[in-house]
C-alpha positions as CSV (number, residue, x, y, z in Angstrom):
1,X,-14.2,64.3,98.9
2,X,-15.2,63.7,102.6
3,X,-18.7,65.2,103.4
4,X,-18.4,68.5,106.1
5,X,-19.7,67.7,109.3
6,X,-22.6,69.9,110.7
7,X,-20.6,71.5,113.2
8,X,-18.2,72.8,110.3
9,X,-20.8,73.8,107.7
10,X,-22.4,75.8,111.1
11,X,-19.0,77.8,112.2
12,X,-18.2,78.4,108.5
13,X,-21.6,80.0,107.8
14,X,-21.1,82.5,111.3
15,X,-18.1,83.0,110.8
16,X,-18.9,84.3,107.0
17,X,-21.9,86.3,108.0
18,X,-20.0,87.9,111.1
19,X,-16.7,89.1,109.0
20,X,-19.7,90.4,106.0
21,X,-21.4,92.8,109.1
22,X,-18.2,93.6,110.6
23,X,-17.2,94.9,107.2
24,X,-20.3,96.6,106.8
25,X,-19.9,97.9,109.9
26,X,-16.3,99.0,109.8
27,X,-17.8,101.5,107.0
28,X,-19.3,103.3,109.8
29,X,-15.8,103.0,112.4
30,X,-18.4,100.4,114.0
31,X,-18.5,96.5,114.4
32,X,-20.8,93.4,114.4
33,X,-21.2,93.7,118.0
34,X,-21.8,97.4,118.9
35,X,-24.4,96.8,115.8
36,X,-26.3,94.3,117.7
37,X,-26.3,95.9,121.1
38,X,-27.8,99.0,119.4
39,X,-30.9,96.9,118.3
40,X,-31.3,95.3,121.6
41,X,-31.7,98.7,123.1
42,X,-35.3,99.3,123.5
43,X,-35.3,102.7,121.8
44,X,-37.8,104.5,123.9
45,X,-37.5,103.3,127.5
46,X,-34.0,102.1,127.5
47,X,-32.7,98.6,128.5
48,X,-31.2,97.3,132.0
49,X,-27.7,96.7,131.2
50,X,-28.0,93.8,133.1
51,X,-30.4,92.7,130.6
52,X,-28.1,93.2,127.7
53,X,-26.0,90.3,128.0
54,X,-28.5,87.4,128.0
55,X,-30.7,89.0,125.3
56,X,-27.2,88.7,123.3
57,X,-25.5,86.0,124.2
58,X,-22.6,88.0,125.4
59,X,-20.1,87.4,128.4
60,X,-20.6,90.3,130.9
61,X,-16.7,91.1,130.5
62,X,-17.5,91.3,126.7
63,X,-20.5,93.5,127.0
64,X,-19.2,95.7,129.4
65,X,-16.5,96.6,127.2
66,X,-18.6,97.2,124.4
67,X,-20.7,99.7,126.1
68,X,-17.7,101.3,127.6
69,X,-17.0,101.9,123.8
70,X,-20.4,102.4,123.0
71,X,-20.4,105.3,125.7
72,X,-17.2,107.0,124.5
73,X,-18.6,107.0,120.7
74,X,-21.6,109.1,122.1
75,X,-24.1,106.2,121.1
76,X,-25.1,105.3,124.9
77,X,-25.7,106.9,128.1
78,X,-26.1,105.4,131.1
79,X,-28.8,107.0,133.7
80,X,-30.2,105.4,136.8
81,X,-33.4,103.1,136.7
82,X,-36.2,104.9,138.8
83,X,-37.8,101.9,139.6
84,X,-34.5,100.0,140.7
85,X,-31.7,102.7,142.4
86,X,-29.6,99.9,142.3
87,X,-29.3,99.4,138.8
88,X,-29.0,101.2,135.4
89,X,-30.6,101.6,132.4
90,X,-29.0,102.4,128.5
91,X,-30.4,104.8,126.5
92,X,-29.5,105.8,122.9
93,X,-28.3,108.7,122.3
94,X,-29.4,110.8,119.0
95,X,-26.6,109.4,117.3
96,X,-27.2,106.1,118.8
97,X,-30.5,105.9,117.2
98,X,-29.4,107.0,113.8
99,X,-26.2,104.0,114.0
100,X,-29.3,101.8,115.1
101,X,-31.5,102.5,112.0
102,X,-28.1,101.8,109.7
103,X,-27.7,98.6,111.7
104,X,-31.0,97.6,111.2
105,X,-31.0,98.3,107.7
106,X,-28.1,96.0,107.6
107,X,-29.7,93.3,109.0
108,X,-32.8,93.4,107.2
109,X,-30.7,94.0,103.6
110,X,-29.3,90.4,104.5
111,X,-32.6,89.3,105.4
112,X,-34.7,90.1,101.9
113,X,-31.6,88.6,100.5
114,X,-31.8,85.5,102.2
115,X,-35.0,85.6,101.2
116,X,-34.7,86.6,97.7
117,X,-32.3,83.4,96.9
118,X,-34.2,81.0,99.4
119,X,-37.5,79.5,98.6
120,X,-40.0,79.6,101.5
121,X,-40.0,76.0,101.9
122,X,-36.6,75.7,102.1
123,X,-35.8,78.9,104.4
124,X,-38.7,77.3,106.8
125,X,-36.9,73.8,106.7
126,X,-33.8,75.5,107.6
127,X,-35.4,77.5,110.9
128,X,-36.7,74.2,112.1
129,X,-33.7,72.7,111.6
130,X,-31.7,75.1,113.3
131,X,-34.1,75.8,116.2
132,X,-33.9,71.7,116.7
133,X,-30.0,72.4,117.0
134,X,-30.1,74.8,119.1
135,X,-33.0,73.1,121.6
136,X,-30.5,69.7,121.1
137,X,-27.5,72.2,122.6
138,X,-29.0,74.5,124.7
139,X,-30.9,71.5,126.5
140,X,-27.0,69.4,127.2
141,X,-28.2,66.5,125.5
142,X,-25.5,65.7,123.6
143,X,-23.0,66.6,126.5
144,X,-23.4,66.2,130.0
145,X,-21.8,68.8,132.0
146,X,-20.7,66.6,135.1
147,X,-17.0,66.9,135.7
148,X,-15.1,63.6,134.8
């Protein structure tokens, strides 16, 4: 049997853990992503919307459709930053906070059972190994990004 290649073993675990919270999700009409844009709402003062996207990775066409869905489930609203006039700030609604505390629960269930099966060493191994991944992407070493 040929050995899976680190790039496979890395899509097949995301793509397992994303379809596990979308279903968990789904139990609330909800999905993955309106789950993590909920916690990456700062609760109290609200978030810049234009700080949304980086903070999740997200496309700004992706984004802006999920708070446009976010908005018409009653979990956001938009109101205008007092310190910028030019930009705006989401808030949570009341039901927006409650979705939030399910979606952290979610998160953190997966996370003491991570923890639960994983021994310390080994979870800590794996974080340093992923963050080294991640630096080796996010820095283009691998690929250079000149045009051929």
């Amino acid at each position: 049997m040929k050995e899976k290649t680190i790039d496979y073993i890395l899509r097949a675990t995301w793509m397992g853990v994303s379809k596990m919270y979308n279903e968990e999700a789904a139990k609330k009409d909800s999905t993955m992503a309106t789950g993590f844009a909920l916690i990456s709402i700062d609760p109290e003062e609200g978030t810049p919307s234009t700080a949304l996207g980086p903070k999740m990775g997200m496309e700004a066409t992706s984004l802006s459709r999920t708070l446009k869905n976010m908005e018409e489930k009653g979990l956001i609203e938009r109101r205008p930053n007092p310190l910028d006039g030019r930009s705006v700030l989401i808030h949570l609604t009341d039901f927006g906070r409650e979705m939030r505390e399910y979606s952290k629960g979610v998160v953190l269930r997966f996370d003491e059972a991570v923890k639960a099966t994983i021994g310390e060493e080994d979870l800590q191994t794996y974080k340093r190994v992923a963050n080294t991944i991640l630096d080796l992407v996010t820095s283009k070493k691998i690929y250079k990004t000149e045009k051929i």
